[in-house]
C-alpha positions as CSV (number, residue, x, y, z in Angstrom):
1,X,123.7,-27.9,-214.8
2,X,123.3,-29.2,-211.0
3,X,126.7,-30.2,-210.2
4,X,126.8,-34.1,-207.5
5,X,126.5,-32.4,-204.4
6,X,123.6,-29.8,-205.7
7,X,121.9,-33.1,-207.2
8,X,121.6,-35.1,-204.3
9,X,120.6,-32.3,-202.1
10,X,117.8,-32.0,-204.3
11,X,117.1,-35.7,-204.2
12,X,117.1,-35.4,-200.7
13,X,114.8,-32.3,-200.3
14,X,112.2,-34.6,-202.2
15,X,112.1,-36.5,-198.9
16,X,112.0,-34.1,-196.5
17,X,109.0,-34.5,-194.4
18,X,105.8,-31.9,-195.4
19,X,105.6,-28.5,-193.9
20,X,102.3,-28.0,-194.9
21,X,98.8,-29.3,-193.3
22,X,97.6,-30.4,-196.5
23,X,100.3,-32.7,-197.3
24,X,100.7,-34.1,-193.7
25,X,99.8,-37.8,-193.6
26,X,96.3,-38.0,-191.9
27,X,96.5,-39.8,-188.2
28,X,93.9,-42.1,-186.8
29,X,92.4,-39.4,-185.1
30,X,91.5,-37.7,-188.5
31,X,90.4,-40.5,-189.9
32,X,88.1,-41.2,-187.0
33,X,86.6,-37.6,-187.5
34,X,85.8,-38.2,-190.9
35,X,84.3,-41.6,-190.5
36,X,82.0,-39.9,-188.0
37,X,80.8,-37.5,-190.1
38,X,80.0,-40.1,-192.9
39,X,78.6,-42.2,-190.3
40,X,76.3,-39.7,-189.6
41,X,75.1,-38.6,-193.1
42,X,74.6,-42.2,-193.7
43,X,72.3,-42.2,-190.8
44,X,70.8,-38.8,-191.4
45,X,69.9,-40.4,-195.3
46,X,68.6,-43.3,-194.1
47,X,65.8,-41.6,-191.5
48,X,64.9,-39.4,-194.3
49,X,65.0,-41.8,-197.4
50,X,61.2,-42.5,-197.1
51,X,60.4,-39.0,-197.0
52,X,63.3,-37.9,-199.9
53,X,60.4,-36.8,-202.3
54,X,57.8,-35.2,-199.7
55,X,57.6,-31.4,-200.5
56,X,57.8,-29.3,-197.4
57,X,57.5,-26.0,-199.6
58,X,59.0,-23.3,-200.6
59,X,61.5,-21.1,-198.4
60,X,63.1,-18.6,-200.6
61,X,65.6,-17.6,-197.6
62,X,67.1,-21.2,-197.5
63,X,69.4,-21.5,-200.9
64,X,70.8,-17.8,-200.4
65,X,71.6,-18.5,-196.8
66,X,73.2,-21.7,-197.0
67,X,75.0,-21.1,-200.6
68,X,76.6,-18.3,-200.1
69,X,77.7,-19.5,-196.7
70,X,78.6,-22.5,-198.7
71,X,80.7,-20.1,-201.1
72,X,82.6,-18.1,-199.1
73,X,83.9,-21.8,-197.1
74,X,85.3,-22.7,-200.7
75,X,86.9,-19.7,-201.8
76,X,88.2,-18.9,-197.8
77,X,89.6,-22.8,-198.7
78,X,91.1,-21.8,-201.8
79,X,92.9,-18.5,-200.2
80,X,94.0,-21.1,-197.7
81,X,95.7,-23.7,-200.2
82,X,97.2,-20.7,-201.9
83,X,98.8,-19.9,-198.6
84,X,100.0,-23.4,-198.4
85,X,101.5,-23.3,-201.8
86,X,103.8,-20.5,-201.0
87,X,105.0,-21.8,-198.3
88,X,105.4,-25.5,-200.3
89,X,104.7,-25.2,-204.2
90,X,103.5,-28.6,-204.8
91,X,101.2,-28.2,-208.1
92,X,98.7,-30.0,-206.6
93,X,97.9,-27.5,-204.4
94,X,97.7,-25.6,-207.3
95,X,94.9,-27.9,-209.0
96,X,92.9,-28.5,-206.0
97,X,92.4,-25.0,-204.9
98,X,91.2,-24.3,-208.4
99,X,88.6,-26.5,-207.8
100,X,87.8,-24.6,-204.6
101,X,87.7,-21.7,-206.7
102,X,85.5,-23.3,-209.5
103,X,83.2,-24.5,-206.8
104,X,82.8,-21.3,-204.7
105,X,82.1,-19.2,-207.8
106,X,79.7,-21.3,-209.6
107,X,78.0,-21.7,-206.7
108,X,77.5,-18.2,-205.5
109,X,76.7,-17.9,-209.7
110,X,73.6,-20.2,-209.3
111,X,72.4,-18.5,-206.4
112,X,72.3,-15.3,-208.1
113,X,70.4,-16.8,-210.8
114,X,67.9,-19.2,-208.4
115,X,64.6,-17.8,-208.3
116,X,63.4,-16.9,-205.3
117,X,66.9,-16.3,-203.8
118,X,67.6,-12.3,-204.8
119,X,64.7,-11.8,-206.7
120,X,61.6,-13.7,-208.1
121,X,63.0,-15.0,-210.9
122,X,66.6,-14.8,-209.9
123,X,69.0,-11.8,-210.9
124,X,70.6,-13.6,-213.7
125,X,69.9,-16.3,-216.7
126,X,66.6,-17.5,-217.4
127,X,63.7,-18.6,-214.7
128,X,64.3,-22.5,-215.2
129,X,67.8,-23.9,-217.0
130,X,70.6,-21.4,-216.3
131,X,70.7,-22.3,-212.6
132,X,70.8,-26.1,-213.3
133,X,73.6,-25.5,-215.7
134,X,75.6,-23.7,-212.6
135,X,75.0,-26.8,-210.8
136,X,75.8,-29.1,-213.3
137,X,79.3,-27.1,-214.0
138,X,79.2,-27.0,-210.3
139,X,79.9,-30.2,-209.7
140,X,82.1,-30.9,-212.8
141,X,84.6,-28.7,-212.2
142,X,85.6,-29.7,-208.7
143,X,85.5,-33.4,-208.9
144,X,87.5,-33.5,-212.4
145,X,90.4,-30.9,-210.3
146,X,89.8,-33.3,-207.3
147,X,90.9,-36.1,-210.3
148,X,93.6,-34.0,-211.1
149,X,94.6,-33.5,-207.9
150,X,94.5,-37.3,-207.1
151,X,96.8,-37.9,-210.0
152,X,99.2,-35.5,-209.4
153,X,99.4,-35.0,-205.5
154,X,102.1,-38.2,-205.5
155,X,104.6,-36.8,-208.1
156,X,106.2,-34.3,-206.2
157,X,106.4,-31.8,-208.8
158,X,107.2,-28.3,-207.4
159,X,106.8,-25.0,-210.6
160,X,109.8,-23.9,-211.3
161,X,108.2,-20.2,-211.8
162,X,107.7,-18.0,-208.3
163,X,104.6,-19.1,-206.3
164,X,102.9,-15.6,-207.1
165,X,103.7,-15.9,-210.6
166,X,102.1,-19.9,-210.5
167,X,99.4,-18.1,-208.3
168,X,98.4,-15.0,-210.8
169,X,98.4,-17.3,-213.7
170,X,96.5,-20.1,-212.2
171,X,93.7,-17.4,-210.7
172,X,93.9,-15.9,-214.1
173,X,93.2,-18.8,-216.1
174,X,90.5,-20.0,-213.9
175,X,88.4,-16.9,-213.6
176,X,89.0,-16.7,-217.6
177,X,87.1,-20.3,-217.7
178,X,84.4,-19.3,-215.5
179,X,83.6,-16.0,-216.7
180,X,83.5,-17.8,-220.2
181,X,81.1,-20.5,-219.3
182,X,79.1,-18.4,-217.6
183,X,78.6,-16.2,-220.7
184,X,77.4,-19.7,-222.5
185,X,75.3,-20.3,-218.9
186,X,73.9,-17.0,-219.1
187,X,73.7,-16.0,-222.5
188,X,73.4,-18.6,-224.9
189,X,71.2,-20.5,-222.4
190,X,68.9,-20.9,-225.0
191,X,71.3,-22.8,-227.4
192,X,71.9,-25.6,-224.3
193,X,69.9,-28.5,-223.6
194,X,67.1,-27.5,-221.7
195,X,66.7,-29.4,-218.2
196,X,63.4,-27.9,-217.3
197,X,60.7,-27.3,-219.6
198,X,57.4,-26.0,-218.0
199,X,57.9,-25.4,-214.7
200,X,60.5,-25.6,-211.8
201,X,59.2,-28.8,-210.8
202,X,59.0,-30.9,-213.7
203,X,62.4,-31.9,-215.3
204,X,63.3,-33.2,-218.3
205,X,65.0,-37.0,-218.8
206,X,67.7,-35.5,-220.0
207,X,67.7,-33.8,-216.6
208,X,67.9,-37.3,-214.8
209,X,70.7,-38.6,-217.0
210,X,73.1,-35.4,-216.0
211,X,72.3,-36.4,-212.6
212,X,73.2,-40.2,-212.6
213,X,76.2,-39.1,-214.7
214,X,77.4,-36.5,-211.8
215,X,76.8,-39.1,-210.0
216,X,78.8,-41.8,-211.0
217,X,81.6,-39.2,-211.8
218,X,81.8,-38.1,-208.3
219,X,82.0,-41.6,-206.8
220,X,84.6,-42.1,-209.8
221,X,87.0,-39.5,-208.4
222,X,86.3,-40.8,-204.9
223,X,87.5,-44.3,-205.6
224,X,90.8,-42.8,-207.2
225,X,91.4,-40.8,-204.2
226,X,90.6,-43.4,-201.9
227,X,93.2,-45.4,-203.3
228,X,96.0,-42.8,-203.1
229,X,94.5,-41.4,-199.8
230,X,97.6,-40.6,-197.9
231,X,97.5,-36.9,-196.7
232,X,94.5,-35.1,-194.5
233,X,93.6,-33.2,-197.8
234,X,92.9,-36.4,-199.0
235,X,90.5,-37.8,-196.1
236,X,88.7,-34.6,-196.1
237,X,87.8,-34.4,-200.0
238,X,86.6,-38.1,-200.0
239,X,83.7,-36.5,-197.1
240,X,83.2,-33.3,-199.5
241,X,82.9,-36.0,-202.8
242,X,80.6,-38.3,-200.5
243,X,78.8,-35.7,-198.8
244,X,77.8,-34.5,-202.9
245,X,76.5,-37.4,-204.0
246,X,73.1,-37.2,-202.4
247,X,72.3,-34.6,-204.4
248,X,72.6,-36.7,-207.5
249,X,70.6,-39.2,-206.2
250,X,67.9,-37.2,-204.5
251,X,67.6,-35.8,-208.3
252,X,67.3,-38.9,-209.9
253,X,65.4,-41.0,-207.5
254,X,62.6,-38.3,-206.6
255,X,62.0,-36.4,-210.2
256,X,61.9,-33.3,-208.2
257,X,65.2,-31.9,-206.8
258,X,63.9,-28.6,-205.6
259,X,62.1,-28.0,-202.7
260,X,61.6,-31.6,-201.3
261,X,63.2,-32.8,-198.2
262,X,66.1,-34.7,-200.3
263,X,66.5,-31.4,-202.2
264,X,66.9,-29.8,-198.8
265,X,69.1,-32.2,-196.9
266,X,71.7,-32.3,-200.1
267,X,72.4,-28.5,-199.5
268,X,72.9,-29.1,-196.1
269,X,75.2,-32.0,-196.5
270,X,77.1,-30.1,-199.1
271,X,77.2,-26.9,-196.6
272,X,78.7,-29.2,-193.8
273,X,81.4,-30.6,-196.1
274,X,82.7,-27.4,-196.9
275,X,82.6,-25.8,-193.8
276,X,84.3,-28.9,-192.1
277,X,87.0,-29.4,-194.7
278,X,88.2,-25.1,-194.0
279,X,87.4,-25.8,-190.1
280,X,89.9,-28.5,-190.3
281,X,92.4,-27.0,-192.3
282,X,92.6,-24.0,-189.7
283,X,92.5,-26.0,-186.6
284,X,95.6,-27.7,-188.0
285,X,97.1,-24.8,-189.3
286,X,96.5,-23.5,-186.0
287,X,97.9,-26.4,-184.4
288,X,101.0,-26.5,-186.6
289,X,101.5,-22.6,-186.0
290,X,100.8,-23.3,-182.1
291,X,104.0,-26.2,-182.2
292,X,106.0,-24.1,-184.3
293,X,106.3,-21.5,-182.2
294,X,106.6,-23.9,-179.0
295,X,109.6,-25.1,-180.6
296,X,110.4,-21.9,-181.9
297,X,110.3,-20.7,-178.3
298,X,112.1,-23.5,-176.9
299,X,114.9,-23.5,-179.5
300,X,115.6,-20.1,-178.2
301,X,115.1,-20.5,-174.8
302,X,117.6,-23.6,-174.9
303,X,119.8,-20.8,-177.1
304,X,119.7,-18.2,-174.5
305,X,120.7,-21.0,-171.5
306,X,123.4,-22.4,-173.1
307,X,124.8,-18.9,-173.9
308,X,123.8,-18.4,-170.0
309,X,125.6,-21.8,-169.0
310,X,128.5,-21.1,-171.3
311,X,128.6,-17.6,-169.8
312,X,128.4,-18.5,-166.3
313,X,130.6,-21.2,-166.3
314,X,133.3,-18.8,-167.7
315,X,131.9,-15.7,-165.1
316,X,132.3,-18.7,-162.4
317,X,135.9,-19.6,-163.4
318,X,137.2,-16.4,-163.7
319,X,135.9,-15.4,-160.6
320,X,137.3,-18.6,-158.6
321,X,140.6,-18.1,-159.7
322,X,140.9,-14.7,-159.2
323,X,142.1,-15.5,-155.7
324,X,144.8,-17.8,-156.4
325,X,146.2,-15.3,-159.1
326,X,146.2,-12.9,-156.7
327,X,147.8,-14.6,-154.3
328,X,150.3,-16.1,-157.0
329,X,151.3,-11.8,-157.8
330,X,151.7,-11.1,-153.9
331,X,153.9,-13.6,-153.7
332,X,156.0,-13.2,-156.6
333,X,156.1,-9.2,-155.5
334,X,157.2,-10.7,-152.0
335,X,159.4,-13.3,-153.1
336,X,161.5,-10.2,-155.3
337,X,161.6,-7.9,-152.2
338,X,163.0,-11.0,-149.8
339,X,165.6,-11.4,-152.9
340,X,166.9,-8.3,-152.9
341,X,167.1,-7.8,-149.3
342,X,170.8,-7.6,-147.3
343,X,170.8,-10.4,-146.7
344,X,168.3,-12.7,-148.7
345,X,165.9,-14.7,-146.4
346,X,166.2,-18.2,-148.7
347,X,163.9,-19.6,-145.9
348,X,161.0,-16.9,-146.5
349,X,161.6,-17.7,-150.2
350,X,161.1,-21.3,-150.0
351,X,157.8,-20.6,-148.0
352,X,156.6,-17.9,-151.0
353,X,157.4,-20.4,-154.0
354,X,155.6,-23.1,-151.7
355,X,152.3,-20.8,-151.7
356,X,152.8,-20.4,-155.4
357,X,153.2,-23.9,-155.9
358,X,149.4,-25.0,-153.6
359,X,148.2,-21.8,-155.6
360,X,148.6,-22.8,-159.0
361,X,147.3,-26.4,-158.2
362,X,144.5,-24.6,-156.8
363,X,143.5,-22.9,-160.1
364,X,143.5,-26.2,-161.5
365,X,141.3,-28.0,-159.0
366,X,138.9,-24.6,-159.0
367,X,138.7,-25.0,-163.1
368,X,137.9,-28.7,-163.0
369,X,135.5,-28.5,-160.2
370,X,133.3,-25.8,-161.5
371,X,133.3,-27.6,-164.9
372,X,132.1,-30.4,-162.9
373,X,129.2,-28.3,-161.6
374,X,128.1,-27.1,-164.8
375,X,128.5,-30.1,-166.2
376,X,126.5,-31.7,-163.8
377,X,128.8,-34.6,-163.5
378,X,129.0,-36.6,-160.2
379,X,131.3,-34.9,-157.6
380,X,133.6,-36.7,-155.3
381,X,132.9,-35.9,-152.3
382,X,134.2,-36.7,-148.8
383,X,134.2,-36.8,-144.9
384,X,135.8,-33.5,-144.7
385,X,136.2,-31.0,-141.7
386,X,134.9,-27.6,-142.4
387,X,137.2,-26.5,-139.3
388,X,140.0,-27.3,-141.8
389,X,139.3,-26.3,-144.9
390,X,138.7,-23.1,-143.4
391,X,141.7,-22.5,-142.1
392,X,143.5,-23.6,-145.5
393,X,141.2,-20.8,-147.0
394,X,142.5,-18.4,-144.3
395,X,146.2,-19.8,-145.3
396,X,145.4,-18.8,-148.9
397,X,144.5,-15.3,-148.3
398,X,146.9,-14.7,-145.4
399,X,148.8,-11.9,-147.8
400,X,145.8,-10.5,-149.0
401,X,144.4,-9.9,-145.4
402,X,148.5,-8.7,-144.4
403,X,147.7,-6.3,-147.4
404,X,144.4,-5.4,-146.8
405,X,144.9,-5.3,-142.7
406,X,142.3,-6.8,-142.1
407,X,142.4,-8.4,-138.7
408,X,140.7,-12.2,-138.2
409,X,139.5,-14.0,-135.1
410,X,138.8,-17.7,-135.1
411,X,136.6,-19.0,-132.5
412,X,136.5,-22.9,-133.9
413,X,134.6,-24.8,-130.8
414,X,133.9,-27.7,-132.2
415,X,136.4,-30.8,-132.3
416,X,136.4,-32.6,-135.8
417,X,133.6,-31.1,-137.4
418,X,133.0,-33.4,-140.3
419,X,130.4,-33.0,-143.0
420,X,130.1,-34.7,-146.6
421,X,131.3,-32.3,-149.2
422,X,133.3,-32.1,-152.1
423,X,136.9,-30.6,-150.9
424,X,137.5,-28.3,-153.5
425,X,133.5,-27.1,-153.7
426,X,133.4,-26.3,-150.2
427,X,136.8,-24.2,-150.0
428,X,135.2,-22.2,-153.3
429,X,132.8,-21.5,-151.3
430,X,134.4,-20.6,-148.0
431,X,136.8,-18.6,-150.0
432,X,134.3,-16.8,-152.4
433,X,132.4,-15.8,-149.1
434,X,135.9,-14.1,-147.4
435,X,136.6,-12.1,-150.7
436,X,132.9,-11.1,-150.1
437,X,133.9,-9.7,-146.4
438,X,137.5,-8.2,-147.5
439,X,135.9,-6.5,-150.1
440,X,132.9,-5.2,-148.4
441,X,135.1,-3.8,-146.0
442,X,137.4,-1.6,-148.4
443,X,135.5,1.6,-147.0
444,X,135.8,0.9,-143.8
445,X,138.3,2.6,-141.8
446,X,141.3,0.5,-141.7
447,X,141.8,0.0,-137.4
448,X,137.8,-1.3,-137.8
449,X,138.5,-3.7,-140.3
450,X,137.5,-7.2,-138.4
451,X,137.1,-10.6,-139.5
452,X,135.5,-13.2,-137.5
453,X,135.0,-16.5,-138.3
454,X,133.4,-19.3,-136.4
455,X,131.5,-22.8,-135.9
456,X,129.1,-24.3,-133.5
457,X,126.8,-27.3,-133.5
458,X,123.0,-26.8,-134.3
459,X,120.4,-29.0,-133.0
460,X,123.0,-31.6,-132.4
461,X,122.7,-32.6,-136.2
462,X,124.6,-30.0,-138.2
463,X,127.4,-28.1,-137.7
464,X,127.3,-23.7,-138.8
465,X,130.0,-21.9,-140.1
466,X,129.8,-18.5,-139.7
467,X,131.5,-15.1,-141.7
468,X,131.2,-11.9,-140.1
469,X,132.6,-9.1,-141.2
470,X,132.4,-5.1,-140.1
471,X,131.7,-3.7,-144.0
472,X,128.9,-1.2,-144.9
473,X,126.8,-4.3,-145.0
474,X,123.9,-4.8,-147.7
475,X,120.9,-2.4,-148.3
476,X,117.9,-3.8,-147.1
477,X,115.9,-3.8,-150.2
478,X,118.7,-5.9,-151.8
479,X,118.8,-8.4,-149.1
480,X,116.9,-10.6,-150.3
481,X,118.2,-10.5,-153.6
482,X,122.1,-11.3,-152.8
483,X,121.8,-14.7,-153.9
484,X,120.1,-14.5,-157.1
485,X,122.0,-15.4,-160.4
486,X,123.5,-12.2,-161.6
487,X,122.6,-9.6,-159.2
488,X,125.4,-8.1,-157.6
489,X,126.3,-4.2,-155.7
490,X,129.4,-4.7,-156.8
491,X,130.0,-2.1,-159.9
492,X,132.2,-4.5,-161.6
493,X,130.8,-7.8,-160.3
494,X,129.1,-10.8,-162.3
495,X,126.6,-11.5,-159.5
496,X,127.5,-15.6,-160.2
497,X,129.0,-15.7,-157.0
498,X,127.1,-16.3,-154.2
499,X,124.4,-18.0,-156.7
500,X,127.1,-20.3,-157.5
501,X,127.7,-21.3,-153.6
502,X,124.2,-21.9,-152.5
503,X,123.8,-23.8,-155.3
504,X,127.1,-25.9,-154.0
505,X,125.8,-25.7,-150.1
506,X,122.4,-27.5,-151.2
507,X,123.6,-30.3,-152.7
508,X,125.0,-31.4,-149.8
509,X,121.5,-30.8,-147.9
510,X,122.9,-27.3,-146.9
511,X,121.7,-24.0,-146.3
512,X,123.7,-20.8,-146.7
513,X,121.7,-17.6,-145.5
514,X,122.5,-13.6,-145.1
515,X,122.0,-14.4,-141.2
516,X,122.1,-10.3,-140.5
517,X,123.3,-7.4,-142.0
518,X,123.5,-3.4,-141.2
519,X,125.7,-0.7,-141.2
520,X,127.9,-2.8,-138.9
521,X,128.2,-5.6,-141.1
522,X,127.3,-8.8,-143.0
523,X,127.1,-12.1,-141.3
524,X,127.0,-15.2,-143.8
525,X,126.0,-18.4,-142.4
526,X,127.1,-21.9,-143.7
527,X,124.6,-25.0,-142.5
528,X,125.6,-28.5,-143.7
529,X,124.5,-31.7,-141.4
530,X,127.2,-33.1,-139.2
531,X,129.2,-36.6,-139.7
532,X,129.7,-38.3,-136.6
């Protein structure tokens, strides 16, 4: 028993929209196809209707040609509604490509026995009836599993047996009714009602009453389905059903169904059915796949990013506040040596527990304002001077270039150098791009070990910030690489760094650039247009 929650999840599955071309609700465009194609059988019928009984003769190669054609389009549509089953066992899949099946078969059957097709009196059956009797189970078959289909298509009953088990039994029991009406086709031909008597061109009334009966069954079953149209399936068997019917009519009208022009232009509308009913069912299942995978594709690719985004962001924070955890351990280790000196310097300790304090608050502002920048959110930004904020950047690491000995020289010409920036953005940068320099220049001997940092005006309009340091500098083929997400010479680095600062820089119509680099060193250059 389904308990409530297993019930209504079952109720609701009913609903779920169709993942299958044949049960997809047909659009405007289909139905604009298919009207087409009527449209122009109904024209094609009407040039020809004064000529339907005119006998252009005999061409033996026609029937094979176009029925087997015809055959292979019904069973290639069968295989394809089977594939549609599996993937959404609806029985009325089921039914209908039985009728594919039923069609394909006994159409291929009354080729074989045709005369004139594979031999001169056909390779199967007798010279006159069994053929007819192909046709007339023919076109029996498919529009009574089209009825079926009609009826059953809005129940939404799924087997409860495996679709290959549904599958083998259904192809089991209709090749089981085929090859058994064939043997009464074939072999007790004789016994049937006879729909030609003397010759191939002279049929019996009985002969014309089969055909008005076809008839009015086929336009029967296409009524029923018009009424319950709904799905492209639908639209596309009404054009097969309509697209039959002429060769009723071209039977009963003209006397003579073989050979004339009617006889002729039947096959060919039945041919055209078929072959546009599997065209369209693979240009949608191609269209379907084609979307699938799009989505597929972008599902994944909007997967990897936000693993990417999620990644970076963290990459980003960790690597902002490495600085001001740094910073906070030198001072701690300071703050303990000034302790336990003879006697203690309170004073120096006040100033170390000060830099803890502005470091901490820094780790804060860093977190929020890269979260900000992955976020995308609106920064805050102000009329700042770059002069400043670098020298609070050169405050912050003042124990890790004591530590490092690294020596700095400022050459700040400019007087109030304003630009529009975020604060706290601007220092991450400045800062990530000093790290940079202190840590390019761990190999360097330590008397060499020279930091300059400057600004000028540019072009009167912006004002340049530049980082130069005396490291090993970066190899040439990799220079124009350093500021690509995730490429990084440092062994342990994330390579989100200087990414993460250009992407910062440009936002405030910046540019930051490698200006030079060499054996001597890097030189990083900060752009952003001057405030005045």
């Amino acid at each position: 028993m389904l308990n409530a929650d297993t019930r209504q999840f079952a109720l609701a599955a009913d609903h779920d929209p169709p993942i299958v071309v044949a049960l997809m609700p047909y659009t405007p465009r289909h139905r604009a196809i298919a009207v087409s194609v009527v449209a122009g059988m109904l024209a094609v019928s009407a040039l020809i209707a004064p000529f339907v009984s005119l006998q252009i003769g005999r061409i033996d190669s026609f029937l094979p040609v176009v029925q087997t054609v015809l055959s292979a389009a019904d069973l290639l549509t069968a295989i394809l509604l089977f594939a549609q089953y599996s993937v959404q066992p609806h029985r009325a899949l089921l039914v209908v490509a039985s009728g594919y099946i039923f069609a394909g078969s006994f159409a291929f059957l009354q080729t074989l026995s045709f005369p004139g097709s594979y031999a001169p009196n056909g390779l199967i059956g007798d010279v006159y009836n069994t053929p007819a009797w192909f046709f007339v189970l023919w076109y029996t078959t498919f529009p009574l599993s089209v009825l079926a289909y009609a009826l059953l298509k809005d129940k939404g009953k799924t087997s409860r047996r495996s679709t290959t088990a549904s599958i083998a039994i259904t192809l089991i029991c209709v090749v089981a009714t085929i090859a058994v009406l064939s043997w009464l086709a074939i072999g007790e031909v004789e016994h049937l009602p006879r729909f030609f008597t003397t010759g191939l061109m002279l049929q019996t009334p009985l002969s014309n009453q089969f055909n008005v009966g076809l008839a009015l069954l086929g336009c029967f079953v296409l009524l029923v389905l018009f009424v319950r149209r709904r799905t492209v399936l639908d639209l596309w068997l009404m054009v097969t059903l309509f697209a039959a019917v002429p060769n009723f009519l071209v039977a009963a009208y003209a006397g003579s169904a073989r050979f004339s022009v009617g006889w002729y232009t039947a096959r060919g509308f039945a041919l055209i059915a078929s072959c546009l009913l599997l065209s369209v069912l693979v240009t949608e299942m191609t269209v379907l796949y084609s979307r699938l995978a799009s989505a597929l594709v972008m599902q994944r690719r909007e997967r990897a990013n936000r693993f990417v985004s999620i990644d970076a962001a963290t990459a980003a924070i960790a690597h902002e506040i490495r600085s001001p955890l740094g910073s906070i351990t030198l001072n701690a280790d300071a703050a303990q040596e000034v302790l336990v000196a003879q006697p203690p310097r309170l004073e120096e300790v006040v100033a170390i527990l000060k830099d803890i304090g502005e470091a901490s608050l820094r780790v804060s502002e860093t977190i929020k304002s890269v979260r900000r920048l992955f976020k995308d959110a609106t920064d805050q930004p102000a009329m700042i001077s770059i002069e400043g904020v670098a020298r609070q950047v050169l405050r912050l690491l003042q124990h890790e270039l004591q530590f490092n000995e690294v020596l700095v020289v400022t050459d700040f010409r400019v007087e109030a150098p304003f630009v529009h920036a975020d604060p706290v953005q601007l220092q991450q940068v400045i800062l990530n791009l000093l790290k940079n320099a202190i840590d390019a220049m761990v190999f360097t001997p330590r008397d060499g070990r020279r930091l300059n940092v400057d600004t000028r005006i540019e072009r009167n309009s912006f004002v340049l910030l530049s980082i130069q340091d005396t490291g090993i500098g970066v190899p040439p083929q990799d220079q124009d690489r350093v500021f690509e997400a995730f490429f990084t010479t440092k062994p342990a680095g994330m390579g989100l760094g200087l990414a993460i600062c250009r992407t910062i820089i440009e936002r405030y119509n910046g540019r930051l650039v490698l200006g030079k680099s060499g054996p001597q060193g890097s030189t990083f250059e900060i752009t952003l247009p001057l405030v005045r």
